[in-house]
C-alpha positions in Angstrom: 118.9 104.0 98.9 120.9 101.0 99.4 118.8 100.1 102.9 115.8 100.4 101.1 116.8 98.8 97.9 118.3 95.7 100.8 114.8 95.7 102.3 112.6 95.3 99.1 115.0 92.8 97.6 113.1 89.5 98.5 109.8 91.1 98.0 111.0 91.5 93.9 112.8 87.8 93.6 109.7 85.9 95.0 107.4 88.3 92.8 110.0 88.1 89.7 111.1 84.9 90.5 107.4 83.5 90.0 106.9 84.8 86.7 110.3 84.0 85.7 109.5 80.2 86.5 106.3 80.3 84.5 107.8 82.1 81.5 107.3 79.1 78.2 111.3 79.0 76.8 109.9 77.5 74.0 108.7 80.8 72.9 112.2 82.2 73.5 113.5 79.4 71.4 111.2 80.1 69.1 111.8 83.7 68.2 115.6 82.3 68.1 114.6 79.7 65.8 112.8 82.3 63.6 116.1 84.6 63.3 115.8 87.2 66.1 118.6 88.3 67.6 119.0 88.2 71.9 118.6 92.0 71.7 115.7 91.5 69.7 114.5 88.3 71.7 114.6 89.6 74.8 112.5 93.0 73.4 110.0 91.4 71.8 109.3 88.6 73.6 110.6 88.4 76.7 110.3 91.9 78.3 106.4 92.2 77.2 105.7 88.5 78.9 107.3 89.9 82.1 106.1 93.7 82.2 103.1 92.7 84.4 105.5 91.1 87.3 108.1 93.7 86.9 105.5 96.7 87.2 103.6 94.5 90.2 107.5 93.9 91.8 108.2 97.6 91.6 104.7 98.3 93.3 105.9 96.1 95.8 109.1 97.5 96.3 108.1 101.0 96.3 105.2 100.5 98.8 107.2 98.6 101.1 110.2 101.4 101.0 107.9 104.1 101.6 106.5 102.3 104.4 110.1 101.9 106.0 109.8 105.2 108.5 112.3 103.3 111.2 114.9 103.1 108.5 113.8 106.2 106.5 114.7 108.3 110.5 118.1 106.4 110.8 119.6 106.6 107.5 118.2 109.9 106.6 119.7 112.6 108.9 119.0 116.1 108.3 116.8 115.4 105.2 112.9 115.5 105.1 111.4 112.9 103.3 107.4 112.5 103.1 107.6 109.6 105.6 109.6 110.7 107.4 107.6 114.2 107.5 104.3 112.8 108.1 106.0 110.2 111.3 107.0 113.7 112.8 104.3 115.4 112.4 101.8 112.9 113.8 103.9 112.2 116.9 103.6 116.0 117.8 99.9 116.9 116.2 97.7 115.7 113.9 97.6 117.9 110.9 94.6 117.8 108.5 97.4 118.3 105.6 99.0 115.0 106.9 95.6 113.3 106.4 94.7 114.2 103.4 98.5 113.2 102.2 97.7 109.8 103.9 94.4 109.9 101.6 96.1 110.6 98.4 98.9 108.0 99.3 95.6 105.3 99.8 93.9 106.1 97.1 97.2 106.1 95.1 97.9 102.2 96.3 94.7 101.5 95.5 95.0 102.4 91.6 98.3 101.2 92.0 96.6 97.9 92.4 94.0 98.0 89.9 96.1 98.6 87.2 98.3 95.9 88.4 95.6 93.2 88.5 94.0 94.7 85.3 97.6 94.2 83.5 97.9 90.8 85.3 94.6 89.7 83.9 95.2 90.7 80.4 98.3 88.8 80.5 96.7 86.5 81.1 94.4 86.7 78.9 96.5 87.3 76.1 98.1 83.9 77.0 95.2 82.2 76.7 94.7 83.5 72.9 98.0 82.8 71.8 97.5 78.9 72.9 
């Protein structure tokens, strides 16, 4: 885990670290001004403004981890993960249950996706109402 949590690392600071940048303090300092406490602060108003980045940063992560095979073969010895399954079995045969896994695994990146850029837009929507 720790190989594959080093590898997807910069992918989650430059997506985090984007939406961190763009976050408005002022409504931070707002909800403080207002009488919400940090726990209550960081709840209401700062967790729900970064939601879309941290789901499209664990997207990220995830895809790029599961596409690690190299690292997946050194690190993980005697057991049998699904990438590391599918590597093996392609290098000796291809097996139609491999492909339909790979299928799945597309179409499953693919809705992955959609729901990311349909949370990303209304985000951004949303923004736009609340200005």
């Amino acid at each position: 885990m720790l190989a594959h949590t080093v590898l997807s690392v910069p992918l989650v600071i430059m997506v985090l670290g984007v939406a961190i940048r763009s976050f408005d303090v002022r409504i931070e300092q707002v909800s403080w001004s207002l009488g919400a406490s940090w726990f209550r602060t960081m709840r209401s108003v700062v967790l729900p403004n970064l939601a879309p980045s941290v789901f499209a940063a664990w997207i990220f992560a995830f895809i790029s981890s599961f596409d690690e095979v190299i690292v997946t073969n050194f690190i993980a010895g005697a057991y049998e993960t699904v990438p590391k399954r599918m590597f093996n079995e392609l290098i000796l045969e291809i097996n139609p249950t491999i492909t339909a896994v790979a299928t799945l695994l597309i179409a499953f990146t693919m809705l992955a996706l959609a729901a990311v850029a349909v949370m990303l837009h209304r985000a951004g929507r949303l923004k736009d109402t609340m200005l």
